[in-house]
Structures are given as structure tokens and as C-alpha cells.
VOPAGU-2260 file (C-alpha; in pm, 1 decimal, decimal comma):
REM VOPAGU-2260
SITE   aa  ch    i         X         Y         Z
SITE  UNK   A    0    3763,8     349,7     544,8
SITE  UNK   A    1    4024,7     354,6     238,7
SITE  UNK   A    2    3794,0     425,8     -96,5
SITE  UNK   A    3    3980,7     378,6    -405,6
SITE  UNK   A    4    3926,2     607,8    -662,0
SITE  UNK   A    5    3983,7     672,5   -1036,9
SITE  UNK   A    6    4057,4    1028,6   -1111,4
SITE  UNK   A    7    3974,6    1163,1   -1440,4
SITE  UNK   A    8    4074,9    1505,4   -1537,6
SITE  UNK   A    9    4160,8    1738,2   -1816,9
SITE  UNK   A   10    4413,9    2019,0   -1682,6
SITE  UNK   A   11    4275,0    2141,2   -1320,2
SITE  UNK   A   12    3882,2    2026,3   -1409,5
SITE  UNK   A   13    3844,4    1655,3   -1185,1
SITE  UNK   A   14    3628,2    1395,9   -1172,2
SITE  UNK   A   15    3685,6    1113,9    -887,6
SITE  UNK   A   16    3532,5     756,3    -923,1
SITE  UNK   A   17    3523,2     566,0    -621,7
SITE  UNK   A   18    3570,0     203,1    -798,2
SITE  UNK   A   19    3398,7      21,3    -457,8
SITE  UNK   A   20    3091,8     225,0    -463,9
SITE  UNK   A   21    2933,1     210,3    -829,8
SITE  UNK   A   22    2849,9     531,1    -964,4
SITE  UNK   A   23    2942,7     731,3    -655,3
SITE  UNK   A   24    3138,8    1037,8    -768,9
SITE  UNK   A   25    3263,0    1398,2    -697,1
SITE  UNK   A   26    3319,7    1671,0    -950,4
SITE  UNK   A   27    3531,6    1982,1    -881,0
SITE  UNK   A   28    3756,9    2217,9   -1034,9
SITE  UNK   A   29    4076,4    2056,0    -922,5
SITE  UNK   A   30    4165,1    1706,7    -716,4
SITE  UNK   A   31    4147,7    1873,2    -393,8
SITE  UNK   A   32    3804,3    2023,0    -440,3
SITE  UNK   A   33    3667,0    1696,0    -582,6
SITE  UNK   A   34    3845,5    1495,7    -339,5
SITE  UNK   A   35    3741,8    1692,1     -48,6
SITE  UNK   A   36    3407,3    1632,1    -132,4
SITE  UNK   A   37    3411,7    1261,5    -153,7
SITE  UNK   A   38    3329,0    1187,2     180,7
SITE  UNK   A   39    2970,6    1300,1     195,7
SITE  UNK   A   40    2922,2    1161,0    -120,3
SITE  UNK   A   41    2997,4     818,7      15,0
SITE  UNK   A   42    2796,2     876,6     333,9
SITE  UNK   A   43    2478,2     953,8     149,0
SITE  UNK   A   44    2559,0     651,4     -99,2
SITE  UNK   A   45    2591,7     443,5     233,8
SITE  UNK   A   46    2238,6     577,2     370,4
SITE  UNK   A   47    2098,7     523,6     -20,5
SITE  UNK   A   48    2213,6      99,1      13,0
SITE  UNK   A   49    2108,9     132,2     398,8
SITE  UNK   A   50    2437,0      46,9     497,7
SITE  UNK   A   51    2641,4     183,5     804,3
SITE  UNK   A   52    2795,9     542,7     703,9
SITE  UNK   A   53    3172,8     602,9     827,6
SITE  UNK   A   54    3305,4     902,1     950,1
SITE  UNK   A   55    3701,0     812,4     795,7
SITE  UNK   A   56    3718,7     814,7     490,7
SITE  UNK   A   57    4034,3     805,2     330,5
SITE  UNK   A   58    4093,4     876,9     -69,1
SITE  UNK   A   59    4297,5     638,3    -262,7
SITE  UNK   A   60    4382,1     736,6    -626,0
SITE  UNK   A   61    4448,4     368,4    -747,8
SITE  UNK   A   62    4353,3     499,8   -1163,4
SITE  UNK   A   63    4436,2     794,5   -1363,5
SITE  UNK   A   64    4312,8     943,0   -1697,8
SITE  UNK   A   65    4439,4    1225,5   -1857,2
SITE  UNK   A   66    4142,6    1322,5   -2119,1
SITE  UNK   A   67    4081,4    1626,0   -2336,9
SITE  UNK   A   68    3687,0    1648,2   -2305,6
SITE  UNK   A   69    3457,1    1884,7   -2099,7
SITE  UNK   A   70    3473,9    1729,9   -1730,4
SITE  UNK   A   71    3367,8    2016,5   -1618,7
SITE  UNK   A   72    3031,4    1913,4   -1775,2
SITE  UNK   A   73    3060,8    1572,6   -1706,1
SITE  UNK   A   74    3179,2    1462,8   -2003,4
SITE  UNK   A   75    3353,5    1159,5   -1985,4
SITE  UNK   A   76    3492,3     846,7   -2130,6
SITE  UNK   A   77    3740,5     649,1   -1917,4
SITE  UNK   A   78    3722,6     295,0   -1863,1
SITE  UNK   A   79    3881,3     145,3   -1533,2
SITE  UNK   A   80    4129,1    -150,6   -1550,4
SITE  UNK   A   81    3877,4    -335,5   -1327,8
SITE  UNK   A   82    3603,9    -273,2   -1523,8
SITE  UNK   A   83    3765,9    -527,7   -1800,0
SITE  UNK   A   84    3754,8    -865,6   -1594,0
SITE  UNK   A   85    3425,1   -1105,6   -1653,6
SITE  UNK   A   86    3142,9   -1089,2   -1415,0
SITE  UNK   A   87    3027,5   -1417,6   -1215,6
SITE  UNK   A   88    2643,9   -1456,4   -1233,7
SITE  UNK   A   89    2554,5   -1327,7    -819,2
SITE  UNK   A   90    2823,9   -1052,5    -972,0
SITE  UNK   A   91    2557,3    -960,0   -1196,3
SITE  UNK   A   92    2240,9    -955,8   -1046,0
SITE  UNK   A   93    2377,1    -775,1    -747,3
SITE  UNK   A   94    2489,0    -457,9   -1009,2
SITE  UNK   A   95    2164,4    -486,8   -1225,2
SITE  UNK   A   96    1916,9    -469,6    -857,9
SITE  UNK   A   97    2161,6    -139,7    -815,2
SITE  UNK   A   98    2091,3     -26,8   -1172,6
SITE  UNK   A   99    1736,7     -44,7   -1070,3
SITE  UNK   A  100    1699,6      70,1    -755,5
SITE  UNK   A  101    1848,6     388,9    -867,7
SITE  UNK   A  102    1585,6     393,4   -1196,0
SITE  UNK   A  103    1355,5     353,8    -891,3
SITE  UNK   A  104    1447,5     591,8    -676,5
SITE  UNK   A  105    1490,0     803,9    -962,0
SITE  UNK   A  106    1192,5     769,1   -1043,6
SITE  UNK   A  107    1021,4     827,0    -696,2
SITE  UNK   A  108    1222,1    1139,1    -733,6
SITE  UNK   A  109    1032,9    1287,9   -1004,6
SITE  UNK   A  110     691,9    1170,2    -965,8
SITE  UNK   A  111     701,1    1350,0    -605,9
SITE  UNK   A  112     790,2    1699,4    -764,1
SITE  UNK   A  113     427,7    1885,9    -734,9
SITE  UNK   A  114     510,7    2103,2   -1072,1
SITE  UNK   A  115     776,5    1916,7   -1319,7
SITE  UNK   A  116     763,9    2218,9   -1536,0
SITE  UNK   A  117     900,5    2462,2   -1279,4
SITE  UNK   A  118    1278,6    2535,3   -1257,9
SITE  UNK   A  119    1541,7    2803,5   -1074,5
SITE  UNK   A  120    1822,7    2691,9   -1262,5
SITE  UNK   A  121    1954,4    2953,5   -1533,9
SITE  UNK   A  122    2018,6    2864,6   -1871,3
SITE  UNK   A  123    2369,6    2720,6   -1996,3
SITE  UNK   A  124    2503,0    2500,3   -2297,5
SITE  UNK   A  125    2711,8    2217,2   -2245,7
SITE  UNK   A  126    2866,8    1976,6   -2508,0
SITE  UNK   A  127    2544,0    1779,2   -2511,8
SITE  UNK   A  128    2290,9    2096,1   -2572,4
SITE  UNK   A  129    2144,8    2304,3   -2321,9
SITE  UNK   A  130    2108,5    2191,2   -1956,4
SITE  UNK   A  131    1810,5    2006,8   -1852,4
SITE  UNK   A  132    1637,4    2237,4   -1634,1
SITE  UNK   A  133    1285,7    2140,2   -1494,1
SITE  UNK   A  134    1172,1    1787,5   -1329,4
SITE  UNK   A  135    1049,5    1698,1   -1691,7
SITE  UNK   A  136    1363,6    1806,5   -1905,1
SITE  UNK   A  137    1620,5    1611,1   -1653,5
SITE  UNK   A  138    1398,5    1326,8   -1616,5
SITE  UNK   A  139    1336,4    1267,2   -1985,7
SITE  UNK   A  140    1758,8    1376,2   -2039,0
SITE  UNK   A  141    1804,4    1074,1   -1801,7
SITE  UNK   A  142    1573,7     826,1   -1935,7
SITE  UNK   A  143    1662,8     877,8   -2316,9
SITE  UNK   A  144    2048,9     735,4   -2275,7
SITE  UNK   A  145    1898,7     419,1   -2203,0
SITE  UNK   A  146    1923,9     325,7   -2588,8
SITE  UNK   A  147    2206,0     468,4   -2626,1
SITE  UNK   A  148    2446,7     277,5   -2362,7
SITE  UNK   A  149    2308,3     -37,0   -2459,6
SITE  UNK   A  150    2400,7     -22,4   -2761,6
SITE  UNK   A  151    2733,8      46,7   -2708,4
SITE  UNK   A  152    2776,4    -313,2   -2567,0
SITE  UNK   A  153    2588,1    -419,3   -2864,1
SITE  UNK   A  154    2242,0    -484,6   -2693,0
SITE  UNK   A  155    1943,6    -351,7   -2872,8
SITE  UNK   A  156    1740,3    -127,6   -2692,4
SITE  UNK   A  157    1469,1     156,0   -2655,3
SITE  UNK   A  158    1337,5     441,5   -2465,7
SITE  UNK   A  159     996,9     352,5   -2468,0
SITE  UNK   A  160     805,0     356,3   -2125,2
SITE  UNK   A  161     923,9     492,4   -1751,8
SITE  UNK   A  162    1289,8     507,9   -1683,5
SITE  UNK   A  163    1288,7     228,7   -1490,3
SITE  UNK   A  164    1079,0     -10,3   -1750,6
SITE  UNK   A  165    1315,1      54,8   -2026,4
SITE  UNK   A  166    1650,8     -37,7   -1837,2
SITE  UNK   A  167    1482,8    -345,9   -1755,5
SITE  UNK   A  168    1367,8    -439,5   -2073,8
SITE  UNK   A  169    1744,4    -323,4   -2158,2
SITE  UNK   A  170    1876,0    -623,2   -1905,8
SITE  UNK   A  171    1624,3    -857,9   -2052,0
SITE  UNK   A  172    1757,4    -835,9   -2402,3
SITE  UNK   A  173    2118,5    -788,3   -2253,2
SITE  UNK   A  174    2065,4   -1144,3   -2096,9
SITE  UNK   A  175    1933,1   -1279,8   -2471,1
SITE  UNK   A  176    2316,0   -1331,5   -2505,7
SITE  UNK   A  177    2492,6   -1626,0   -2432,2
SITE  UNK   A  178    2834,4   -1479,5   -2348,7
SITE  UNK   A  179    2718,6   -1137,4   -2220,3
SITE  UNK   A  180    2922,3   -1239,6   -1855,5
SITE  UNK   A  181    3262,9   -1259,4   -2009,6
SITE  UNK   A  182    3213,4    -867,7   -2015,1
SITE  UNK   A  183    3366,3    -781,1   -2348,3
SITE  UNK   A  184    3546,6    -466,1   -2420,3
SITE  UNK   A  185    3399,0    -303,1   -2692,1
SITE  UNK   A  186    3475,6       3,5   -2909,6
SITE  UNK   A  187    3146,0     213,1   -2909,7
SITE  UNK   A  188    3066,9     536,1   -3054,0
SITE  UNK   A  189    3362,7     822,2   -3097,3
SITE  UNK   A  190    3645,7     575,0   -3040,6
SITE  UNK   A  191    3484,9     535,3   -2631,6
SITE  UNK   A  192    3533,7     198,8   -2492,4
SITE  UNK   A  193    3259,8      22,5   -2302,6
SITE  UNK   A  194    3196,4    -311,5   -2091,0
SITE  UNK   A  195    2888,2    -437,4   -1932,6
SITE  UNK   A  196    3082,6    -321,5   -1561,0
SITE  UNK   A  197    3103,0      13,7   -1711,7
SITE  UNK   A  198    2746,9      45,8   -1820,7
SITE  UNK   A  199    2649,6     -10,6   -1444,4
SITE  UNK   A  200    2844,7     232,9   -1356,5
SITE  UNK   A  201    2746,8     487,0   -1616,0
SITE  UNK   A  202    2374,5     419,3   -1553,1
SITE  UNK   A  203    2405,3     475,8   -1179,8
SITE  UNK   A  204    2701,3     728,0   -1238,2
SITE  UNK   A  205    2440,2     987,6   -1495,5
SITE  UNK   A  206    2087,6     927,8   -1222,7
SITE  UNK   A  207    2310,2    1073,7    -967,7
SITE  UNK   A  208    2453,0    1338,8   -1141,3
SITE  UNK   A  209    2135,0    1429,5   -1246,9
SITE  UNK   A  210    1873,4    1331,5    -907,6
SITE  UNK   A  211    2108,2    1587,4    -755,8
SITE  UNK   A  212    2045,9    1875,2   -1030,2
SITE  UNK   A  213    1650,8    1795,6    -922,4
SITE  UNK   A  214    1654,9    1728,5    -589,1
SITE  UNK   A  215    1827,7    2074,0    -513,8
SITE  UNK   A  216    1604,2    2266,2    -776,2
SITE  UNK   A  217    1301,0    2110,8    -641,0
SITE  UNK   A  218    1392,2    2189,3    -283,5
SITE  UNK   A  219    1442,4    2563,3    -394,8
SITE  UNK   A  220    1146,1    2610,9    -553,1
SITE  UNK   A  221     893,4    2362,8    -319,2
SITE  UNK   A  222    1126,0    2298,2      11,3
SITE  UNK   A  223    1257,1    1962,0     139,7
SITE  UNK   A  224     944,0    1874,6     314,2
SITE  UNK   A  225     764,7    1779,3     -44,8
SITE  UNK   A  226    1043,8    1587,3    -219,8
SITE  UNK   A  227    1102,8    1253,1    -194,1
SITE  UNK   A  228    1480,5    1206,5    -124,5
SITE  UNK   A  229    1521,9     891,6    -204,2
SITE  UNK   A  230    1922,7     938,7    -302,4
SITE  UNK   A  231    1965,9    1079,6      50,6
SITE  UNK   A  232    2149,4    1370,9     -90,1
């Protein structure tokens, strides 16, 4: 199985996209560590969509960005060549059930965690503030962008409500627009360019960077046996 990728980086620090598999990326601190662990990250997004996992998996670097921010920390602000071309409306609705199924599952994540105040994750500052480091901090971290990547497409939206509530109302308002398919490239905040196909991928993309932080904390502190994995990480 060939999975194109994008590869964003800033010197050695890497971040690898696979473009087929929306949100489904690998972090490491050059392309060989990231790409090397792109296979399992596929497998367990295969087992998260209940498709067939493959044991090939071949990576393609079909995008490159050169950037100057913190990828180390995730920061990031590319925007893929494919992610400029106009969505057709099954197009749509097949990226916004992804968008929330992983709210969901996010979600599910959480709300099985017996104590969302407890953490075994040390304290560290990134360019956004510190690191989230309980159930409660990383949950309400993820949640609270909702506002915030709508409206860099120019949709108006709030935080208000569960994770998975306020990306829907999000799509709602999002679908209050009678051209929002053509998928227009927009300048957002700091000179970053967004589209609607990169706000999928960004919403999807920051729950799974983020369900992992929990899952493996929670599993630390309560073992496997009393967390829902619901990411299959």
C-alpha cells in the first residue's frame, strides 16, 4: 500500500501527512524517524474506520514545506495543493461524519477516564502555553479551537457545549453558506492559509495528536483495561 504523504519540516524536526488518510500523521525528529513510524499510524487509523489494516506500507513524499515554526510542538501551517480543489456534496458529508466520529470518539475517550484531574506528564511550555496535562486540560485544549478554525474559513462559531456539539453546530452554520463547496482559499490569522479540506484535516489532525497524549497518560496512571480506546492507538 503506497500512502502519499506531505512532509513538513523546519531543519531536522518532521511532520508527515498522509494526504489519503485525513488527519493521520507522524511526528519525529527527522524524516526517517517520522517516516518510520507511519505505518502503525495507518494501521490503527485503518482499525479506527474498521477497515482492513495492511502490513506494506510504502511512504510516498508527493508535498514538501520548508517552514520556520515549532514542529517539534506541532506547530504548523501548510496547506496541501490538494487541499485547494472544490468539494462535491457526498465529498462533504463523508469528511464532516469523520470530523465527528473523531469528536465522538474523542469524546468517549475522556468521559471513560475515572479521575480527569490526574496526570504523569511533567510540565513543559510550548508556543501555545503550557502543555495540557490531565483528561480535563487536553480535553478542554481540544474543544476550545473549535471557534477558532471556523473562523478562519469565515464561519462563525463557538465553544459552547461538548466537543462534539460545538463542531456540529460549527457544520450547521458552515452549511448557512451558499458557496461553502467551492472550498475557498482563504488568508486567516498570521498570514496561515485555510480551506474547508484543510479544516477537516486540522480537526481530525489536533484530536489525534491530542487522544494520544490521554490515552497513554491515562493508561499510566489507571491501565488499559479502564480506558476506552476508541482511536485504537
Amino acid at each position: 500500500m503506497k500512502i502519499n504523504c506531505v512532509w513538513e519540516h523546519n531543519g531536522n524536526d518532521s511532520l508527515l501527512y498522509a494526504t489519503d488518510f485525513i488527519g493521520a500523521y507522524t511526528r519525529g525528529e527527522s524524516l526517517e524517524i517520522a517516516r518510520a513510524k507511519l505505518p502503525q499510524e495507518i494501521v490503527a487509523y485503518l482499525k479506527w474506520l474498521g477497515e482492513d489494516t495492511s502490513d506494506n506500507i510504502e511512504v510516498v513524499i508527493v508535498e514538501e514545506k520548508d517552514s520556520n515554526l515549532a514542529i517539534n510542538d506541532a506547530d504548523s501551517d501548510v496547506l496541501f495543493e490538494s487541499e485547494k480543489a472544490p468539494l462535491t456534496s457526498d465529498e462533504y458529508e463523508k469528511l464532516k461524519a469523520l470530523a465527528l466520529k473523531s469528536a465522538k470518539d474523542f469524546l468517549a475517550l475522556y468521559e471513560s477516564i475515572p479521575n480527569k484531574s490526574a496526570t504523569a506528564i511533567a510540565e513543559r511550555k510550548t508556543f501555545y502555553g503550557q502543555v495540557p496535562r490531565s483528561a480535563d486540560e487536553m480535553y478542554l485544549h481540544t474543544k476550545n479551537v473549535n471557534e477558532y478554525y471556523f473562523t478562519e474559513i469565515e464561519v462563525n462559531a463557538d465553544n459552547d457545549g461538548d466537543i462534539y456539539e460545538c463542531r456540529r453546530r460549527g457544520f450547521e452554520a458552515l452549511e448557512a453558506k451558499p458557496d461553502f463547496l467551492n472550498n475557498n482559499v482563504i488568508e486567516g490569522s498570521w498570514g496561515e492559509y485555510w480551506s474547508l479540506r484543510k479544516l477537516f484535516r486540522r480537526f481530525i489532525w489536533h484530536d489525534r495528536i491530542h487522544a494520544k497524549a490521554m490515552y497513554r497518560m491515562a493508561v499510566k496512571v489507571f491501565g488499559a483495561d479502564k480506558i476506552n480506546n476508541a482511536f485504537y492507538f
